[in-house]
LUMVEX-570926 format. One record per residue (C-alpha): x, y, z; residue number from 1. Coordinates in Angstrom, 3 decimals, padded with zeros to 6 digits. Last residue first. Layout:
residues N
X,Y,Z,NUM;
...
END
This chain:
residues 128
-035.659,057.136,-063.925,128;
-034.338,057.845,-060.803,127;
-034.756,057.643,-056.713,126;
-031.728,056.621,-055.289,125;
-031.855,055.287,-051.656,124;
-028.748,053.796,-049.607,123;
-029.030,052.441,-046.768,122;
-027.255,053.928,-043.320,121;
-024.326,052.714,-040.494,120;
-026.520,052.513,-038.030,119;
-026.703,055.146,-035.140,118;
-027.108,055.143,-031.407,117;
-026.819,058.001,-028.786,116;
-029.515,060.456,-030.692,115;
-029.603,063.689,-030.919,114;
-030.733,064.735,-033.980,113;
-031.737,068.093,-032.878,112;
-034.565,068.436,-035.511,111;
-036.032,064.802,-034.735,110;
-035.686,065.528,-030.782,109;
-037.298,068.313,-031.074,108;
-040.212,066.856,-032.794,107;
-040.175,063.792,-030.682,106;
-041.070,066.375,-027.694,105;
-040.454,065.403,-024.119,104;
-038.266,062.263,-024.401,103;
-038.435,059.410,-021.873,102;
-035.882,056.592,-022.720,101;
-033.495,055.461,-024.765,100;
-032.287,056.669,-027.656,99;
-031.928,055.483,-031.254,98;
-031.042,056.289,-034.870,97;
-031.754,054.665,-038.453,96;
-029.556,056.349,-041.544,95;
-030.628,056.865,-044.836,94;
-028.147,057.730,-047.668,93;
-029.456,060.053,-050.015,92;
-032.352,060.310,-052.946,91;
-035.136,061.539,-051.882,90;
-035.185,064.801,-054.039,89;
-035.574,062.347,-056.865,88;
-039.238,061.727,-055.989,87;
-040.885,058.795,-054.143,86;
-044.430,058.453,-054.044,85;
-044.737,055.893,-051.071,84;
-041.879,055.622,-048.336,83;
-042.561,053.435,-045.578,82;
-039.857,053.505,-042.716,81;
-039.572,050.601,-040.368,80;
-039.010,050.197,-036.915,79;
-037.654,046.782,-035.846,78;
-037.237,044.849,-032.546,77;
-039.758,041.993,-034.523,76;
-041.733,042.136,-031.341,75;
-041.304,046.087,-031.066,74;
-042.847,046.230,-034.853,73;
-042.567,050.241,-035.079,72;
-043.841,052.173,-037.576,71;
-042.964,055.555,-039.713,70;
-044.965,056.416,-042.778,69;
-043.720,058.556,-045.595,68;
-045.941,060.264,-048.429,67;
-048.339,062.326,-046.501,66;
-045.136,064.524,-044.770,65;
-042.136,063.704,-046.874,64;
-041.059,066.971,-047.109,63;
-042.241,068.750,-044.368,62;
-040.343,066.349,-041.801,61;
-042.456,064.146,-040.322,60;
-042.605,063.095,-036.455,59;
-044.405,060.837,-034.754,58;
-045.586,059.430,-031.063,57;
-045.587,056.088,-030.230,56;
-046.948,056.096,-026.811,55;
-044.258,054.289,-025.353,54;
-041.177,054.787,-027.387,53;
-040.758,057.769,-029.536,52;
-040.920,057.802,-033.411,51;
-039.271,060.088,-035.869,50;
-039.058,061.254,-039.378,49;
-037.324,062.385,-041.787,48;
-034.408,064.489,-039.625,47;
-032.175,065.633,-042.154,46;
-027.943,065.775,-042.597,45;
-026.857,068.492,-044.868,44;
-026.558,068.627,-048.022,43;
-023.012,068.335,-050.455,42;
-024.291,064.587,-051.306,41;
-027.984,063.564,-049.620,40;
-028.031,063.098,-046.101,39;
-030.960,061.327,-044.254,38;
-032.274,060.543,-041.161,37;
-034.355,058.020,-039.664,36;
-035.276,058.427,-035.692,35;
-036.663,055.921,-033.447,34;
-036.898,056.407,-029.706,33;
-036.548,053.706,-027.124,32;
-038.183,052.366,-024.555,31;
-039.630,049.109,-026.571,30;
-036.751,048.464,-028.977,29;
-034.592,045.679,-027.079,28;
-030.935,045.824,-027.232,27;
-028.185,043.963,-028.367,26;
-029.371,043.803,-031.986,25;
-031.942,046.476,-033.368,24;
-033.477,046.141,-036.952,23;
-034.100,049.421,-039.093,22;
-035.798,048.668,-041.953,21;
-036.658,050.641,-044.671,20;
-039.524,050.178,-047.135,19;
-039.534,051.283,-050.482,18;
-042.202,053.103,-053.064,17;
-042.529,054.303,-056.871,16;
-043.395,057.517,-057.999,15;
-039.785,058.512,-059.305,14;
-038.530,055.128,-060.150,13;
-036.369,053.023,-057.637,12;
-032.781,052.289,-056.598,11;
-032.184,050.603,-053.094,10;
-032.370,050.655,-049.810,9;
-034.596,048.380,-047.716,8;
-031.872,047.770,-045.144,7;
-030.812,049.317,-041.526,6;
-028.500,047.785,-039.209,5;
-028.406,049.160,-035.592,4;
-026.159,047.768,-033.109,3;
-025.683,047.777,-029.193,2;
-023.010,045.158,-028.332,1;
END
C-alpha cells in the first residue's frame, strides 16, 4: 500500500524554524516527484515547493522563496521541507504529494498540483 505520512508540524514563534517530513511507505522515492502544499482556513490550496526525481530539480513558491528549502534523503525514502523565518502567513495544514516518473517542468507541476499520491498533512501555526 502506497502511503505518505508527513510530520514536523507544530506551533512556533514568528521567526522561528521547522522541518517537515514527508516519509514514503510502499514505495521507493527515487523516480518520483515531491510536492508540499499547503491550505490555510477559507484559502485555497498552494503549491510551496517542489522537487522532481532524478536531477532534483526545485520549485518555490514566491512566498517562501529564500526562507524554505526542499531536500530529498532517497536512502531515508524521505523529502523534507526546511522552513527558516517563519511568519504567521504560514500557518496551514501542510500536505506532502507524489508522482512518479518523468515530468517536464517541476514548476508546472507545483502550480497544477497534480499529483497521484497525497498524505494526509501536518499542521503548522506560526504565533506568538
Amino acid at each position: 500500500q502506497l502511503q505518505l505520512v508527513e510530520s514536523g508540524g507544530g506551533l512556533v514563534q514568528p521567526g522561528g524554524s521547522l522541518r517537515l517530513s514527508c516519509a514514503a511507505s510502499g514505495f521507493t522515492l527515487d523516480y518520483y516527484a515531491i510536492g508540499w502544499y499547503r491550505q490555510a482556513p477559507g484559502k485555497e490550496r498552494e503549491g510551496v515547493s517542489c522537487i522532481s526525481g532524478g536531477m532534483g530539480n526545485t520549485y518555490y513558491a514566491d512566498s517562501v522563496k529564500g526562507r524554505f528549502t526542499i531536500s530529498r534523503d532517497n536512502a531515508k525514502n524521505t523529502v523534507y521541507l526546511q522552513m527558516n523565518s517563519l511568519e504567521p502567513e504560514d500557518t496551514a495544514v501542510y500536505y506532502c504529494a507524489a508522482i512518479y516518473g518523468r515530468i517536464t517542468s517541476v514548476q508546472a507541476m507545483c502550480v497544477s498540483g497534480s499529483y497521484s499520491y497525497w498524505g494526509q498533512g501536518t499542521q503548522v501555526t506560526v504565533s506568538s
